[in-house]
DOVO-459889 format. One record per residue (C-alpha): x, y negated, z. Coordinates in steps of 0.001 Angstrom, whole numbers, plus 500000, padded with zeros to 6 digits. Layout:
% residues N
XYZ ...
% end
This chain:
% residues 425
887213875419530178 888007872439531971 890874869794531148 892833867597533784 892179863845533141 895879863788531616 895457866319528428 895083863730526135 898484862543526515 900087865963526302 901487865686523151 905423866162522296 907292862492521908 907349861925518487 910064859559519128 912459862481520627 912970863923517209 914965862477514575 912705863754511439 913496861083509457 916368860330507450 918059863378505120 916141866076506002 918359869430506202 917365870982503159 918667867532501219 921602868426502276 922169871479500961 921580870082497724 924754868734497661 926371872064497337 927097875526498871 928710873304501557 926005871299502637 927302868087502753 925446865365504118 927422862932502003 925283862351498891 927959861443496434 930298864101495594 932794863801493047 933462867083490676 935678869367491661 937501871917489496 935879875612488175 937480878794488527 940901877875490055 943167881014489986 944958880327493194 947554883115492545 948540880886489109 948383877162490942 950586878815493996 953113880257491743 952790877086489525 953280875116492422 956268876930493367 958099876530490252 957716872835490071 958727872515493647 962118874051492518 962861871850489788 965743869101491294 964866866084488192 960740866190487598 959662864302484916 957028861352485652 954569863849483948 955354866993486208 954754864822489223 951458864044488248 950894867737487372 952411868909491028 949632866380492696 946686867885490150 947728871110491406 947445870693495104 944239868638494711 942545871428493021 944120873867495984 942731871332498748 939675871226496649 939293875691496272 940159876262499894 937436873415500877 935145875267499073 935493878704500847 935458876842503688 938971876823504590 940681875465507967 940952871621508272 944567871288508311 945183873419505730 943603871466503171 944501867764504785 947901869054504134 947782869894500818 946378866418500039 949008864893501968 951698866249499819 949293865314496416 948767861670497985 952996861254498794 954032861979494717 951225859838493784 952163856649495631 955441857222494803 955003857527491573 952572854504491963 955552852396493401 957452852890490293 955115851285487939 951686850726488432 949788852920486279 945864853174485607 945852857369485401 947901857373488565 945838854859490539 942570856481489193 944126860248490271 945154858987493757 941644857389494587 940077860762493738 941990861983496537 941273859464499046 937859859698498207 937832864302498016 940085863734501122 937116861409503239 934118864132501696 936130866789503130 936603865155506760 932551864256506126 931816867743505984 934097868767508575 932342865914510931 935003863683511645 933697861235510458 935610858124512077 938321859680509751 936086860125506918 935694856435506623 938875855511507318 939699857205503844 936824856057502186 938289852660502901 941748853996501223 939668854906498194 938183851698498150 941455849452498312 943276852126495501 940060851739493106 939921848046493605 942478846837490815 940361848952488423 937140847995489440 938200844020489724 939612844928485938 935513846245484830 936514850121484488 932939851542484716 934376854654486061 936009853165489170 932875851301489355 930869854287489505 933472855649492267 933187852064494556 929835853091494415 929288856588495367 932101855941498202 930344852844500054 927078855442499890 928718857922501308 930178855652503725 926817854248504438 925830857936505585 928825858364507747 927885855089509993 924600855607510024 925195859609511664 927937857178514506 925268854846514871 926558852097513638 923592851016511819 924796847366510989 927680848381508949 925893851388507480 923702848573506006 925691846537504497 928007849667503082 924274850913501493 923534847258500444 926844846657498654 926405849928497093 922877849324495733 924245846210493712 927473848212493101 925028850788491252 923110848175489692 926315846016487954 927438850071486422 923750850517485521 924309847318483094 927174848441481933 925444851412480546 926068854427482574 922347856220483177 922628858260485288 922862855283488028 919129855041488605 919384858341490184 922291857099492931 920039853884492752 916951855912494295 919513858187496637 920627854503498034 917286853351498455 916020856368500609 919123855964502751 917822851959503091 914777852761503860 915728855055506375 918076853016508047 915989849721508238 913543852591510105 916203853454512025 916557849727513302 913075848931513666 912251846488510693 909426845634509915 907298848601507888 907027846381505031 910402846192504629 910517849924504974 907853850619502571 909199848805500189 912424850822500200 910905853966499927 908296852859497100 911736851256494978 913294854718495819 909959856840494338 909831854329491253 913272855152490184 912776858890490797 909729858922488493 911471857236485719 914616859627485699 912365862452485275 910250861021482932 913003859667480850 915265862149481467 912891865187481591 914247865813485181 911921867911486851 913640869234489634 913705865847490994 910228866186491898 911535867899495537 913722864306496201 910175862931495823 908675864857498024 910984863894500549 910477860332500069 907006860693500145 907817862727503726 909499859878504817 906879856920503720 904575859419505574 906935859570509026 907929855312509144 904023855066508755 902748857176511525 905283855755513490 904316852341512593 900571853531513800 901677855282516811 902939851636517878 900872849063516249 897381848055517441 894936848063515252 891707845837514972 889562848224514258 889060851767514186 888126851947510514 891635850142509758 893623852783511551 891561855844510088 892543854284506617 896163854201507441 896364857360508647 893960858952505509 897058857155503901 899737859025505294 897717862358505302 897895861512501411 901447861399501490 901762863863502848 900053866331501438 901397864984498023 904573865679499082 903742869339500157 901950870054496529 905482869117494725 907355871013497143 905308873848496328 905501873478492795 909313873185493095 909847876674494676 907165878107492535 909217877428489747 912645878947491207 914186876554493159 914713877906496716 916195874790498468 912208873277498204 911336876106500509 913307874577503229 911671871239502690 908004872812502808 908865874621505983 909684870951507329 906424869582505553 903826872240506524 905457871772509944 905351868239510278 901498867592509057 900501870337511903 901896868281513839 900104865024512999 896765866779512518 897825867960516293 898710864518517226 895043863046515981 893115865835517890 892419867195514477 892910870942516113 891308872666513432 893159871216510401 896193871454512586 895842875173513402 895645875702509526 899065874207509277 900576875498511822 899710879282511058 901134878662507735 904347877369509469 904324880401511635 903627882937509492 905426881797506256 908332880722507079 908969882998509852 912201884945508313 913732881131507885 914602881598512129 915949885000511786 919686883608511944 921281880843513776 920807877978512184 919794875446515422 917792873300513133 915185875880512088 914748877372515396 913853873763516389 911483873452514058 909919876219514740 910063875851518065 908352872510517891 905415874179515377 904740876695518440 904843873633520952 901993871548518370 900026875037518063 900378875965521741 898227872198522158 896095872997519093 894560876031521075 894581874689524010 892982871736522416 890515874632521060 889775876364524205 892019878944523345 894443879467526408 896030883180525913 896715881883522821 898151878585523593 900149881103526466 901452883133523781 902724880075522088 904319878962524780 905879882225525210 907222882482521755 908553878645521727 910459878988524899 912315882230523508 913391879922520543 914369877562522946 916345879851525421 918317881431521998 919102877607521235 919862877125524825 922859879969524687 923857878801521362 926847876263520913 924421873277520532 923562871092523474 921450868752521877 919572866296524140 915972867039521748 916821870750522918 916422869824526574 913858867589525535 911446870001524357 912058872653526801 910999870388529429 907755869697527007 907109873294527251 907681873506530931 904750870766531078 902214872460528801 902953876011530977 902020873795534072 899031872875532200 897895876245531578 898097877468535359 
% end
């Protein structure tokens, strides 16, 4: 079979997809809700709604309520707002019911200032901003984040560990929000002043900081990719990250952590092929070493992803997909068809039922494994099958096409596949 001149470059832009960052599957470990916020503060079990409503009522009734029925009244419709967010409620709806828990509170708040009541209405600000987070408005989202931050700030100027904790967690999860608007300067400094924010609790004596320490450190890492620093500075993000996941689950007997280490490992493995997709090397021995590197991490990463869902947890199967997925890809990328192929059937075959509902960012993945095998047989001589690839991609793409998304990397990749057909004639 014979090859135009150009097949070398026919690879898909590995700068058109944004793999790097929280991959979806992080998400979801935030909650049935998915949010991409990573700090979440608790919200209440088994609320009868029925008993709050009808508790709610009678207070509501009452013409003289007592300083401690006030704060009761604002409990109550924080946990409602905080029930109805979690079956996924309308917006409004819940905004409102935090409205009405914020108004008692700085009331009361005006007649005395009061620790309990300044504590209670951060927690709203801050269950307030996660909710607009998950409902993506996020210009919103930080604009309450910010409330949290000025309400917390008497207690955490005063050394209260717990508002310390809550300073935090909010400029992390603020640090998330800029970074998905793009505004990578102030996303960070929020993840900067966070990291130390971590660090002064950590002294202080609350443990499980390391953890939020590492969380903060993948975000840095990712976002100093995101603004093309230098890979050292990278690196050394991700390794800081990886050190302080490895001591919480040694220390702490934390296994399931292992799957947030497999996505930092992921990540290392992403910021340094894209570091040797750009940089020239001196010699070809120096790039074959970085890349055996990042092969490593990668396949590191898959091995405690797989150990994670072999031992129950099912959100690691969402993170292998990616994995298996992206090092086809790179094998694809470095001409290494037949490793590649060995991937990608795996991706294909697998984790097939994963794109049996609607859920964009699956199909895209998919999509994309079909688009790295359709070049990996192609690459092998194999065009019916590299058609048939083809074929199968651009149905993914075409149902993502008449879905609600219009994502640019959607257009992006159909036009890839329109190339690799034109290849094939």
């Amino acid at each position: 079979m014979q090859f135009s001149p150009d097949f070398v470059s026919l690879t898909f832009d590995w700068a058109l997809f944004d793999w790097s960052g929280i991959l979806y599957g992080a998400g979801l470990a935030a909650g049935a809700t998915g949010l991409a916020s990573v700090f979440i503060p608790e919200h209440p079990d088994n609320v009868d709604l029925d008993a709050v409503k009808k508790r709610v009522a009678e207070l509501e009734q009452s013409a003289t309520r007592t300083l401690e029925q006030n704060d009761e009244l604002a409990t109550l419709f924080t946990n409602w707002a905080l029930t109805l967010f979690d079956e996924g409620a309308e917006l409004n709806e819940i905004v409102s019911l935090f409205g009405k828990a914020e108004a008692i509170l700085q009331t009361t708040l005006a007649q005395g200032d009061d620790d309990e009541v300044r504590r209670q209405l951060g927690s709203v600000y801050l269950n307030w901003a996660v909710t607009l987070n998950e409902y993506d408005d996020l210009k919103s989202a930080i604009a309450y984040y910010q409330k949290g931050l000025e309400t917390f700030k008497p207690l955490d100027d005063a050394g209260d560990a717990d508002a310390k904790y809550d300073v935090a967690g909010i400029k992390l999860n603020m640090g998330t929000a800029y970074r998905e608007l793009g505004e990578l300067e102030k996303a960070r400094a929020a993840l900067d002043e966070s990291f130390l924010a971590y660090r002064a609790v950590e002294k202080i004596g609350v443990a499980e900081t390391r953890l939020f320490m590492a969380k903060v450190s993948v975000h840095q890492g990712n976002i100093l990719f995101d603004m093309g620093e230098s890979l050292d500075k990278v690196i050394d993000a991700y390794n800081r990250a990886m050190r302080l996941y490895v001591e919480v689950i040694e220390d702490c007997n934390q296994t399931e952590l292992e799957r947030d280490l497999a996505n930092v490992l992921i990540d290392r493995c992403m910021a340094s092929y894209e570091d040797c997709l750009d940089r020239k090397f001196d010699t070809a021995e120096e790039r074959d070493k970085r890349i055996a590197d990042v092969m490593l991490d990668i396949s590191r990463g898959i091995e405690l992803l797989e150990k994670q869902f072999g031992a129950g947890n099912m959100i690691a199967r969402y993170d292998l997909f990616h994995a298996v997925t992206l090092q086809g890809k790179i094998l694809c990328d470095e001409s290494r068809y037949a490793e590649a192929q060995q991937s990608l059937d795996r991706a294909v075959t697998e984790f097939a039922d994963l794109c049996e509902g609607d859920d964009d960012m699956f199909l895209m993945q998919m999509a994309m494994a079909y688009a790295s095998r359709a070049i990996v047989h192609l690459g092998l001589g194999k065009k019916d099958l590299s058609e048939q690839d083809c074929l199968k991609g651009s149905e993914l793409i075409n149902k993502l096409l008449h879905s609600d998304s219009d994502d640019e990397e959607i257009q992006e990749l159909k036009q890839q596949f329109q190339m690799l057909r034109e290849q094939l004639k």
